[in-house]
C-alpha atoms as one frame of an Amber mdcrd trajectory, in Angstrom:
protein
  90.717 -42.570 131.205  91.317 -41.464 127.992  88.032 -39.599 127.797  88.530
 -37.687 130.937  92.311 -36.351 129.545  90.801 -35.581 125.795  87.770 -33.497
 127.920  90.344 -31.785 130.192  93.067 -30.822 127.192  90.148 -28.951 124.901
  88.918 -27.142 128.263  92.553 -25.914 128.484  93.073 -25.267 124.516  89.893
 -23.423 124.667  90.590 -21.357 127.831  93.829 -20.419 126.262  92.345 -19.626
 122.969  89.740 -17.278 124.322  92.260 -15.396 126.411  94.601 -15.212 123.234
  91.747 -13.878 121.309  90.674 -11.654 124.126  94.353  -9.739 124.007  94.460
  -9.777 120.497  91.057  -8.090 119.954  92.252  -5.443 122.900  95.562  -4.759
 121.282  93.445  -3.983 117.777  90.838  -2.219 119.899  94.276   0.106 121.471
  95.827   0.644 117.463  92.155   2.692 116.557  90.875   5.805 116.340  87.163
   7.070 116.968  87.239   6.456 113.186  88.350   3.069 113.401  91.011   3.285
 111.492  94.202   1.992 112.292  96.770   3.891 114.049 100.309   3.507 113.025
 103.192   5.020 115.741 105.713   7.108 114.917 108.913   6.745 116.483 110.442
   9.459 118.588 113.259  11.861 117.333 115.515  12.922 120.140 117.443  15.404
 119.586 120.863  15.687 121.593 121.945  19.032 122.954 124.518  21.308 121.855
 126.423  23.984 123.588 125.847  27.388 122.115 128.259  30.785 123.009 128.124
  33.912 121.042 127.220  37.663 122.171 124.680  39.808 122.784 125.275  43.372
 121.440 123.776  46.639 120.041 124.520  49.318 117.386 127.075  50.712 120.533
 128.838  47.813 121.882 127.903  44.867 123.877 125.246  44.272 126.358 126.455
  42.732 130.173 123.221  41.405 132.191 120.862  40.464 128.836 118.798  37.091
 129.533 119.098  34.365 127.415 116.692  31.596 127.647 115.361  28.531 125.867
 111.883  29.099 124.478 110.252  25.609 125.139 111.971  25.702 128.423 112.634
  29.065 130.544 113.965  27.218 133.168 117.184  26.926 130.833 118.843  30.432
 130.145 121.475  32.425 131.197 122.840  36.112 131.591 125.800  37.677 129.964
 128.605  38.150 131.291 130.297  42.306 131.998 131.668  41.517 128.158 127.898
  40.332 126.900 129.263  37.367 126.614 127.251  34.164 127.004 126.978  30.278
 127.359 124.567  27.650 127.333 123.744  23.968 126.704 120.079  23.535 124.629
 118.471  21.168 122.019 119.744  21.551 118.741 116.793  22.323 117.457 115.582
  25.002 119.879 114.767  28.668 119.776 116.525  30.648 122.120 114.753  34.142
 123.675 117.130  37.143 124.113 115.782  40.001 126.697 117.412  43.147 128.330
 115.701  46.895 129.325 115.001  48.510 126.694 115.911  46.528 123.733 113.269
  44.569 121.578 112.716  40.570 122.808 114.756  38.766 119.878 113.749  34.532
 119.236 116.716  33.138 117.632 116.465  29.076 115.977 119.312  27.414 117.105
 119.371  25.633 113.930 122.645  23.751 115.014 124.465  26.482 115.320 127.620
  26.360 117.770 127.911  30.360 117.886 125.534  33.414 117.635 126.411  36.692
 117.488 122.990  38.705 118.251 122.583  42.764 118.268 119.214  43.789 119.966
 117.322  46.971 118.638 116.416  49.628 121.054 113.210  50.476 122.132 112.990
  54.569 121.621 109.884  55.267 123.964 109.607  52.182 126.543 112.206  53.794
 129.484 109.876  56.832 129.059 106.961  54.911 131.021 109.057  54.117 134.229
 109.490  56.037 136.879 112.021  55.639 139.846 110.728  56.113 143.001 112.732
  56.086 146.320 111.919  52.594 147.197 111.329  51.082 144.029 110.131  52.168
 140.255 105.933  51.938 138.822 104.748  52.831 135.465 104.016  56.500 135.283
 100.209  55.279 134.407 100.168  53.897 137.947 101.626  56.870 140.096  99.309
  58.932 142.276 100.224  62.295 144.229 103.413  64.751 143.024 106.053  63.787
 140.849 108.342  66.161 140.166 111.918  65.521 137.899 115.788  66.003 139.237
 118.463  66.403 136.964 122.461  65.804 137.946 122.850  69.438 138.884 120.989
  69.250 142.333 123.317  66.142 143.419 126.794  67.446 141.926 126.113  70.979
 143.518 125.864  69.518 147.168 128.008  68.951 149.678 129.717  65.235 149.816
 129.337  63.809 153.543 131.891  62.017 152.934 135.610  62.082 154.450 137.423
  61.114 151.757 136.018  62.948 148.679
């Protein structure tokens, strides 16, 4: 009996080795590179968010309707408001992308910064390349056919259809 019990306790002890030594060589295996060095892991820095306001302005005053979007992310942004005010909740570390018609895309680093104040440049020759079309506008590059120019005189010099003008 006492045979049979020492035979059956080392098959278990060496079962349970081998499987120990199995995950251990895996887990060493996991923690190398191609190299065969070891691999250390970093931890992960999260940063929290932060809510940043400010304006967006120019050399004239301030800009209602300019975009205002998170670089890594561009489904986080916002527009300004009709007093180019704006508002909006990113990383504090993040760069944030102002945009608006004719005005030079600005990147901004949050840097922790609660409030920015921003003032776009202006773009001298870019509104110069679109043309409005009754329907719609196209690059002058793209237009085919006649295109001819209207200044305010033809419309203030007409007739108003309307009753109450």
């Amino acid at each position: 009996m006492k045979k049979k019990f020492t035979k059956n306790c080392w098959k278990r002890i060496k079962s349970r080795l081998g499987f120990l030594l199995f995950i251990g060589a895996l887990c060493a295996w996991f923690n190398t590179n191609a190299s065969g060095s070891v691999v250390t892991h970093h931890p992960v820095v999260l940063t929290a968010d932060i809510t940043v306001k400010g304006t967006v302005s120019d050399k004239t005053g301030r800009l209602p309707g300019a975009s205002v979007t998170l670089k890594s992310n561009n489904q986080i942004g916002t527009v300004t408001n009709s007093k180019g005010d704006f508002n909006i909740t990113v990383p504090e570390n993040g760069i944030l992308i102002f945009k608006f018609v004719g005005y030079k895309t600005l990147e901004v680093p949050v840097n922790g910064n609660s409030v920015l104040n921003i003032t776009l440049e202006e773009i001298s020759n870019s509104l110069n390349e679109v043309v409005v079309i009754g329907y719609g506008t196209k690059k002058r590059k793209y237009l085919t056919g006649a295109v001819s120019s209207v200044g305010s005189e033809v419309f203030e010099s007409r007739p108003t259809a309307n009753a109450l003008s």
